[in-house]
C-alpha positions in Angstrom: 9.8 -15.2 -17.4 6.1 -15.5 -18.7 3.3 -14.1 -17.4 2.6 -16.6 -14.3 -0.2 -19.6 -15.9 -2.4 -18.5 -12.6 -2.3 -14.9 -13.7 -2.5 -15.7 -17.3 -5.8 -17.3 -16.7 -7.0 -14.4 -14.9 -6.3 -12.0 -18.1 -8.0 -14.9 -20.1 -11.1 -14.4 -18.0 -11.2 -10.8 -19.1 -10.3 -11.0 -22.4 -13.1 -13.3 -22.7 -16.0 -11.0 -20.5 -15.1 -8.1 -22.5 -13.6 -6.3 -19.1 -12.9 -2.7 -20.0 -10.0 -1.2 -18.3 -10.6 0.2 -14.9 -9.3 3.9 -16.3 -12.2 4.1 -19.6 -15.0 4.1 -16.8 -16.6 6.7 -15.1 -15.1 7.1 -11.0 -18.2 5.7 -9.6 -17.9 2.5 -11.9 -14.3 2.3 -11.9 -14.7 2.3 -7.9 -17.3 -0.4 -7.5 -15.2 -2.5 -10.4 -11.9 -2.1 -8.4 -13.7 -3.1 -5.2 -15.7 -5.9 -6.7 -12.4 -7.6 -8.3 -10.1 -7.3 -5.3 -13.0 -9.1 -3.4 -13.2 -11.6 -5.7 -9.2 -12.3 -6.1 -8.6 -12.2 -2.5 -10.5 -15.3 -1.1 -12.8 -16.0 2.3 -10.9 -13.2 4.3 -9.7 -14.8 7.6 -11.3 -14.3 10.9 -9.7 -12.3 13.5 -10.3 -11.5 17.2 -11.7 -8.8 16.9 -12.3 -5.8 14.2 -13.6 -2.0 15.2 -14.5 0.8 13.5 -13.1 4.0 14.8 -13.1 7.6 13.7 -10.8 10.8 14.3 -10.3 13.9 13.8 -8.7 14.1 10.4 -7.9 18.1 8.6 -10.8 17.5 6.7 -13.2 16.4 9.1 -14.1 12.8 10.7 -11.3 10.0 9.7 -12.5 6.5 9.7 -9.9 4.0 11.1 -10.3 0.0 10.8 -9.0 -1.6 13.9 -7.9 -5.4 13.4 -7.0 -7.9 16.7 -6.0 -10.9 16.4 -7.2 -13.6 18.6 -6.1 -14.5 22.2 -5.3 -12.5 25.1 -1.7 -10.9 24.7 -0.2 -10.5 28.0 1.9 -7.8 26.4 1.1 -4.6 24.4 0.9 -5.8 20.7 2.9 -4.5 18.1 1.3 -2.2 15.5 1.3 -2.0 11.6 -0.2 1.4 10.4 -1.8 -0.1 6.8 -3.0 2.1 3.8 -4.6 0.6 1.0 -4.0 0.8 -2.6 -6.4 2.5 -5.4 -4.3 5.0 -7.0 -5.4 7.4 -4.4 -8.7 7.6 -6.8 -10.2 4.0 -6.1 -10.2 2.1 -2.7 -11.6 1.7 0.6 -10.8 0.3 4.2 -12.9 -2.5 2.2 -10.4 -2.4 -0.4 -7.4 -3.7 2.0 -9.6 -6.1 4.5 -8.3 -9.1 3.6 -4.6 -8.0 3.6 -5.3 -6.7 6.7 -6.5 -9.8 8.1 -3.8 -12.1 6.8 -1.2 -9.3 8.3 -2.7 -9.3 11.5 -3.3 -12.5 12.1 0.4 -13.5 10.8 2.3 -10.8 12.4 0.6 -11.0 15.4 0.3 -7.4 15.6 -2.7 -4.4 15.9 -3.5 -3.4 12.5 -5.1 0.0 12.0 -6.6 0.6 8.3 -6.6 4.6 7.5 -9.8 5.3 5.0 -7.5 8.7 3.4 -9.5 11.2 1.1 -9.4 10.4 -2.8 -8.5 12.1 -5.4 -9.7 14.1 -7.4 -12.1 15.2 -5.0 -9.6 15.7 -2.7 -6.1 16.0 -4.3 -2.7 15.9 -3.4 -1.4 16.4 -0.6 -4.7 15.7 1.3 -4.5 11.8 1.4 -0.7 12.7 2.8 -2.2 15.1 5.6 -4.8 12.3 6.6 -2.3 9.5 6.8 0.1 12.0 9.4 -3.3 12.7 11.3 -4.2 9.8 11.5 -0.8 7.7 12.6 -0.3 11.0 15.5 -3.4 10.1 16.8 -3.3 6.0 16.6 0.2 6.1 18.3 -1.0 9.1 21.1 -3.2 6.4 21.8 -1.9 3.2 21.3 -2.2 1.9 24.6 -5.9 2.6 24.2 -5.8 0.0 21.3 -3.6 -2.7 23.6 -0.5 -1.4 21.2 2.8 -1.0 22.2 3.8 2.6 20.4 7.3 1.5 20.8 7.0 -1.0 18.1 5.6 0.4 14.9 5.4 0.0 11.4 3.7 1.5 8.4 2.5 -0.2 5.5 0.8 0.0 1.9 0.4 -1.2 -1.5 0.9 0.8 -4.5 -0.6 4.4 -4.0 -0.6 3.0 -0.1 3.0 2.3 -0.7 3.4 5.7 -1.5 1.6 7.1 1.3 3.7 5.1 3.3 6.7 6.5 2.3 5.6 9.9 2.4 4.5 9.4 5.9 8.5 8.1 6.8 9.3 11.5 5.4 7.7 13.8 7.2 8.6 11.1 10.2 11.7 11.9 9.6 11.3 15.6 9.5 9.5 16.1 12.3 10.8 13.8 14.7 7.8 11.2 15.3 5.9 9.3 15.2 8.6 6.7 15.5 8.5 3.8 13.1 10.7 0.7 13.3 9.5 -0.4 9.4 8.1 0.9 6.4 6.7 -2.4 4.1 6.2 -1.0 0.8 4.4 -3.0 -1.9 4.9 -2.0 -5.6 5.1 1.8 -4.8 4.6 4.4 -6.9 7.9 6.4 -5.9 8.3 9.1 -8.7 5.7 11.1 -11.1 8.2 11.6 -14.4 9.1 7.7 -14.0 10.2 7.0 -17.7 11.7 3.6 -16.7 11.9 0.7 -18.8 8.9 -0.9 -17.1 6.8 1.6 -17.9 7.7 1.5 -21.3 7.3 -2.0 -21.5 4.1 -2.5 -20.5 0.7 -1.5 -22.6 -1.7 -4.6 -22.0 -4.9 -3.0 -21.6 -5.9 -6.3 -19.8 -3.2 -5.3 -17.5 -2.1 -2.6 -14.8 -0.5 -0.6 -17.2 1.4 2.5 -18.1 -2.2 4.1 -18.9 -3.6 3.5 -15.9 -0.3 4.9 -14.2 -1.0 7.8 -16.0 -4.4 8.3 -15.1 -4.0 7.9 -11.5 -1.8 10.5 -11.3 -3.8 13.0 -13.6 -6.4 12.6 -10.9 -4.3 12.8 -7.9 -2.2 15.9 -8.9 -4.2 19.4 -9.4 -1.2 21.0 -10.6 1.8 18.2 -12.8 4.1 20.2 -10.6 3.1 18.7 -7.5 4.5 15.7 -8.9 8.0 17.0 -8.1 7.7 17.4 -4.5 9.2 14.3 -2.6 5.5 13.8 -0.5 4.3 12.9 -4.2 7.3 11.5 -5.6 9.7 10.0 -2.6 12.3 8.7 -5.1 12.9 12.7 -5.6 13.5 13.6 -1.7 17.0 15.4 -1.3 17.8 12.4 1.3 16.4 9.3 2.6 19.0 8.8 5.0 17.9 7.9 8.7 14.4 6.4 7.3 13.6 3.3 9.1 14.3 -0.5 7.6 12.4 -1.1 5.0 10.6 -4.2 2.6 10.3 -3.4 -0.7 8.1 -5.7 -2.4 7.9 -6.2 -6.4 6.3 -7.3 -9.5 7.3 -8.1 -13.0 5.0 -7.3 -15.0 4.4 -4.1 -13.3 5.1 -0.6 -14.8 5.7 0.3 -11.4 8.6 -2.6 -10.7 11.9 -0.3 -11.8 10.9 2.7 -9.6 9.9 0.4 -6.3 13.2 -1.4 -7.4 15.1 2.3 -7.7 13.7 3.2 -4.5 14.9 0.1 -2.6 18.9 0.4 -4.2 18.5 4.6 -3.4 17.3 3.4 0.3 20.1 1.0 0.5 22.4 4.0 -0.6 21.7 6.4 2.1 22.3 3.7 4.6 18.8 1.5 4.6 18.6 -1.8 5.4 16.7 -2.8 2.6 15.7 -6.2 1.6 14.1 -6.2 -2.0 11.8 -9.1 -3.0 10.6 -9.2 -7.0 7.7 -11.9 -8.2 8.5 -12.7 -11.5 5.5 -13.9 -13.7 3.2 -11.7 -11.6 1.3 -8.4 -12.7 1.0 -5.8 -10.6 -1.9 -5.7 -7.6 -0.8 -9.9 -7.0 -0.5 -9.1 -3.2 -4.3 -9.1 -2.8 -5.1 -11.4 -5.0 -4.2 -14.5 -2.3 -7.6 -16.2 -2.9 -6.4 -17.0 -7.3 -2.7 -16.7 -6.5 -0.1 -18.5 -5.2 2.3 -15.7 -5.4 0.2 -13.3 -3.8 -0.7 -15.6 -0.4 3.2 -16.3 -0.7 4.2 -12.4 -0.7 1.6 -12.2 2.1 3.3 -14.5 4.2 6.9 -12.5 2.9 6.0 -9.7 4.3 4.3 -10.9 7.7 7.4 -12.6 8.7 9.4 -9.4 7.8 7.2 -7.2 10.3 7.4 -9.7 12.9 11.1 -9.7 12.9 11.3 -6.0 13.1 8.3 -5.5 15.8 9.8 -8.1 17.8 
């Protein structure tokens, strides 16, 4: 279908203020851009109970955590959704994903722990992977600490989160913990060489494109090679069998939509319960735009009521 008219009018708005793409900038403006749109896309983000910032012990030094409550006295442990933001593991913040992490918390019902990960290319791959596994070892060691239950866990992300969170299953898998009942997984990058038809397709410079793809992972990667290993690339692990359930979560006009849609059918083949969701009409980075569109506060709301069927 065409571009959604509420996303339409958001390209409009750029084409008309001159808006240079996010990857012809310099890091430190392409940063403050990425932060100052999201902000202004995602609406008055909700109030919660309660919202602490941690830090801990990360391989590179001090980690900084975001802990989300939601309102009310539980008289049980909560459940808890590990969240990782988006940014092309260049761009992004724990201010990046607030507001999803509001909406999630609030509608799952849940503890939500925001992980601030290294950038790239300061800090290249795999570093943003080694502060994600720090990170959810030491949030589930002590959950209880956090009114979590650390039998009821999911991770989270979108785009480069997505990927995170996927690498994170992975070496979940491998190593035998922390245990996860969900992965969510929101337009994920899942593969480095993707030369899919939606990256082919789309070039609009107004856009997420197949440029910007291709930026982010020129700064994320110190060596191309890298791309090839499965913590960079999940759609190229050997297996993916014995990974828990997952929501796979798409867009149209995304150049990342066939390898998030790959990655769900290759899930489903090794015996993952997989429910696949595309938007049509909507570009990529719609999930945290809820504040200019429908589509995104409606994918919000998708994915809540996924994790609080699994965390139940």
């Amino acid at each position: 279908m065409p571009l959604h008219p509420q996303a339409e009018a958001l390209r409009r708005q750029r084409a008309a203020a001159g808006t240079p793409p996010l990857y012809t900038r310099t890091l430190a403006e392409a940063r403050a851009a990425d932060l100052a749109e999201i902000r202004a896309a995602a609406g008055n983000p909700e109030p919660v109970g309660s919202v602490a910032e941690l830090t801990v012990d990360g391989p590179g030094g001090p980690l900084p955590l975001r802990v989300y409550r939601p309102a009310g006295e539980a008289a049980e442990q909560l459940p808890l959704l590990i969240y990782l933001f988006g940014g092309g593991w260049v761009l992004g913040s724990l201010d990046t994903g607030d507001a999803i992490c509001r909406r999630l918390t609030n509608a799952v019902g849940c503890v939500t722990v925001s992980v601030g990960y290294r950038l790239a290319p300061e800090h290249p791959f795999p570093a943003a992977v080694h502060d994600v596994l720090a990170a959810a070892d030491r949030v589930v060691a002590h959950a209880a600490d956090l009114g979590a239950d650390p039998g009821r866990i999911a991770v989270g992300g979108d785009s480069a989160g997505g990927n995170l969170a996927a690498a994170l299953t992975l070496l979940a898998r491998e190593r035998g913990g922390p245990a996860l009942r969900h992965q969510l997984l929101v337009y994920p990058n899942t593969d480095h060489a993707a030369d899919t038809p939606s990256v082919r397709e789309h070039d609009d410079p107004l856009l997420f494109n197949r440029r910007s793809v291709a930026w982010y992972w020129g700064h994320y990667l110190a060596d191309p090679a890298d791309g090839a290993h499965p913590l960079a690339s999940p759609l190229r692990a050997p297996s993916l069998a014995g990974l828990p359930p997952a929501t796979v979560i798409t867009a149209e006009y995304d150049p990342l939509r066939d390898e998030g849609e790959l990655y769900a059918e290759a899930l489903r083949a090794a015996g993952v319960p997989v429910e696949l969701r595309r938007y049509d009409g909507m570009p990529h980075g719609f999930f945290a735009m809820s504040g200019v569109l429908d589509d995104g506060r409606a994918a919000q709301q998708y994915a809540a009521d996924r994790l609080r069927e699994a965390l139940r």
